[in-house]
N, C-alpha and C positions, 0 to 999 in steps of 0.2 A: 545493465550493470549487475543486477540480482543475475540473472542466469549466467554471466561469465563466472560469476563467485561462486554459483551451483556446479558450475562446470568445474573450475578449480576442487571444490569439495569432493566433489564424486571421483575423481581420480584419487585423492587422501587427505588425508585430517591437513590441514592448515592453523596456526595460531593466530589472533585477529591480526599483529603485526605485521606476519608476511602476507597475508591474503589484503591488506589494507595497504602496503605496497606495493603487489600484484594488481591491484586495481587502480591504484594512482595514477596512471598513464590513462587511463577510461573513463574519467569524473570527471565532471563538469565541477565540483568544487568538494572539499571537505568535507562540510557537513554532510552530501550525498552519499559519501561513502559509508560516515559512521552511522548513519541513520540504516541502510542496506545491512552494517556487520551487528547493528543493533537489532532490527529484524531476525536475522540468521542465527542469533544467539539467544530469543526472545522463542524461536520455533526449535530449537535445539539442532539447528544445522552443524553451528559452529560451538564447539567444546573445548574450552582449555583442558580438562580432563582428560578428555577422548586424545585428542593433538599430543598432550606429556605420555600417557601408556603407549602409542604409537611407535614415539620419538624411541623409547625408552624397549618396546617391541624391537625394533628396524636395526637400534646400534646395540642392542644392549648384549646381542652373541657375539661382536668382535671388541666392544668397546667397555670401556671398567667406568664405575662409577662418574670419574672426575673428568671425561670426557662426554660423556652422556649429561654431565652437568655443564659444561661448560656452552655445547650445545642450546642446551633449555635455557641458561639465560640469556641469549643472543632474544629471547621470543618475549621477555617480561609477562613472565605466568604469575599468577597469584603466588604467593607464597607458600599458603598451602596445600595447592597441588604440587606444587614443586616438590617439596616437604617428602610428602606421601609418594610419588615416583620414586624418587631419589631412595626411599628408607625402603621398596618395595626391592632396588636394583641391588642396594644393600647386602640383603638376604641372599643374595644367590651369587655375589660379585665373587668367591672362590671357586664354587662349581664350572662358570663363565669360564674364570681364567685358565684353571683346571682342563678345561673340553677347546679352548682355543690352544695352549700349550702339548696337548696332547696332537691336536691337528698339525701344528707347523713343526715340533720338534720329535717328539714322539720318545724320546729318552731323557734320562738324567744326564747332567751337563757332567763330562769326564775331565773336565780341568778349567781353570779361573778365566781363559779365551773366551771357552764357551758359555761357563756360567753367567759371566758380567752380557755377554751377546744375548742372551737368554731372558737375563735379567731387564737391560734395555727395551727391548722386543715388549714387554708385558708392561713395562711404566709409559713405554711410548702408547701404548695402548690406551692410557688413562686409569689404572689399575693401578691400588694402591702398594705401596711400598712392603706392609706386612702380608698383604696377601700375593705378592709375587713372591718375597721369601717363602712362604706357602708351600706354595705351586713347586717352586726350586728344590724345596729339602727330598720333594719324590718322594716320601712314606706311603702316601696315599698309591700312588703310581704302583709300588712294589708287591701292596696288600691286592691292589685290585689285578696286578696280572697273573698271581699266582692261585688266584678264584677259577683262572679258566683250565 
């Protein structure tokens, strides 16, 4: 039971909950499992911390905050790493959108087909509403092509 959960770790961060239904097909009973993710988090195998930076690492170039959150709580992380992820993706959620918009669109939207298309694109993303207006107004876009 311990080494299939090492095995699962070593390929990536796992949170207890998935790695505790990843192993529930393999017990012999409950208690054996929590006792095993008790261990593994007693020797610092397993990290909610490590597991939310990951989560937050993996989606955080395609995906806006409220998707990278909505993610995290499928996992029931402490509150306070949540917190702390979430306020880290924060910080960077315009540049994100900013560098994914720039990848699939590459210009300013020339009329309300496109903009509303544009606009979609980045909320379906998980990307808040003020920071897709952002992204959309292209000021930033204009100042930075005209540097090269």
């Amino acid at each position: 039971m311990k080494g299939r959960a090492l095995k699962y770790l070593a390929a990536r961060e796992h949170s207890r909950v998935e790695l505790r239904r990843k192993l529930a097909p393999h017990a012999e009973s409950a208690e054996q499992i929590e006792q095993v993710l008790d261990e593994l988090e007693s020797r610092q195998f397993l990290s909610a911390e490590r597991f939310a930076q990951s989560v937050a690492h993996r989606r955080g170039g395609r995906y806006g905050v409220a998707r990278v959150q909505a993610e995290l709580a499928q996992h029931q992380l402490p509150a306070d790493v949540l917190t702390d992820t979430l306020q880290t993706l924060r910080e960077t959620e315009c540049t994100r959108a900013q560098a994914l918009w720039l990848k699939r669109f590459g210009q300013v939207a020339q009329d309300p087909v496109e903009r509303a298309k544009q606009m979609r694109f980045l909320l379906g993303r998980g990307f808040s509403s003020d920071v897709a207006r952002s992204v959309l107004k292209g000021d930033w876009f204009d100042a930075d092509s005209t540097e090269d």
